[in-house]
N, C-alpha and C positions, 0 to 999 in steps of 0.2 A: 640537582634540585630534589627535594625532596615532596612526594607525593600530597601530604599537605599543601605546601605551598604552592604547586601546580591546581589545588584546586579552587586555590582564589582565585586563579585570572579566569575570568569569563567574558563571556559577549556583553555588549552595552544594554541599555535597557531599547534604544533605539534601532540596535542590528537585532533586539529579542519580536519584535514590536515588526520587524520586517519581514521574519520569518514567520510569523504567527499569520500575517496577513496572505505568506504565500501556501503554509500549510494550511490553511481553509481555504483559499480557491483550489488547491487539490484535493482536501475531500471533497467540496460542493462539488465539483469537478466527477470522482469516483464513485461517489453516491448517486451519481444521474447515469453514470454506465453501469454500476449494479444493478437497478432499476430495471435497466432496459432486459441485461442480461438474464435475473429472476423472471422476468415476464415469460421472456423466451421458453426457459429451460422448463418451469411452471405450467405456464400454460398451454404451450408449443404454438406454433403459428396453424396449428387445423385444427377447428374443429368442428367440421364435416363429419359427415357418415365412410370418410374412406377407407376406415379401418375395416367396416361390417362389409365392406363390399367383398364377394365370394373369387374375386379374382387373387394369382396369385404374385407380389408384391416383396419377398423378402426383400431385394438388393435396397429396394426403397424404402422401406421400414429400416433398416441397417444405416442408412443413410440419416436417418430422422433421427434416430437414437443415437446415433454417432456426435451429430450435432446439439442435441439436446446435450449429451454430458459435456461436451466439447464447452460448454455456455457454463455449463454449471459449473465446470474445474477454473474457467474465467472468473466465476460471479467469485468460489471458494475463493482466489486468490485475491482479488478486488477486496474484501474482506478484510483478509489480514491485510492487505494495505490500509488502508480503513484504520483498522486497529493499531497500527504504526504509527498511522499520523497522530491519531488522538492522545497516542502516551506522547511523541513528539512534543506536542499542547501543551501537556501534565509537565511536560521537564521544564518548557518554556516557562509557565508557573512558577515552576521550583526554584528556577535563575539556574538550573541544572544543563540547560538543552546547548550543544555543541560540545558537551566535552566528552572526550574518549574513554567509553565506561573500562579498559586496559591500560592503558596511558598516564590518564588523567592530564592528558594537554589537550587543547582546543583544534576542534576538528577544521580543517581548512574550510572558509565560509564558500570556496567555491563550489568544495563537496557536498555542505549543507546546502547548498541552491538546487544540485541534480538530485539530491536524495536527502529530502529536508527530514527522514525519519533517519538517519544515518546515527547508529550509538559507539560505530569506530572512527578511528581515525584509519587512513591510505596506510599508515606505518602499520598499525594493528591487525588490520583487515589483511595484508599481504603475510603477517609472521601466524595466521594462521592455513596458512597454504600448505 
């Protein structure tokens, strides 16, 4: 077959319409853990005078920063999720969304259920191993 014609077939407008509904309960979803996240890493959970106090405290301080970026490389990634799903959206728009941007054949809908920003297919995704 030829790569044209692999790109007619796509998802119904009803499997597009099912996906749309599950990728926006996953941003609603990753947008309330980023939230949480920024606050953390943002604003930290102290803000006391512990820092001014003249005792002396690295391991614990090491501990706090550790966790603050710890939050922040979460929120980073949370992000481009974020930004995955929204183009996910954009393709769904396009009537573009589940096909194998390598391929050009339709990503197995089971794979689009676990990783509904998915832009390979399992064949694609493994021939670049």
């Amino acid at each position: 077959m030829k790569k044209q014609e692999l790109l007619k077939e796509r998802y119904s407008d009803e499997d597009l319409a099912e996906f749309r509904k599950l990728i926006e309960e996953k941003i609603e979803s990753a947008e309330k853990q980023l939230a949480l996240y920024q606050s953390v890493y943002k604003n930290g959970s102290f803000n006391g005078t512990d820092d001014t106090a003249p005792t002396f405290k690295s391991y614990d301080d090491g501990n706090k920063t550790m966790s603050r970026e710890a939050n922040r490389q979460l929120a980073l990634r949370l992000e481009k999720f974020i930004r995955d799903l929204k183009n996910a959206l954009i393709r769904i728009e396009n009537k573009s969304y589940g096909i194998c941007r390598e391929t050009g054949k339709l990503i197995n809908k089971e794979r689009l259920v676990l990783v509904p920003h998915a832009t390979l297919s399992i064949e694609a995704k493994n021939k670049q191993k």
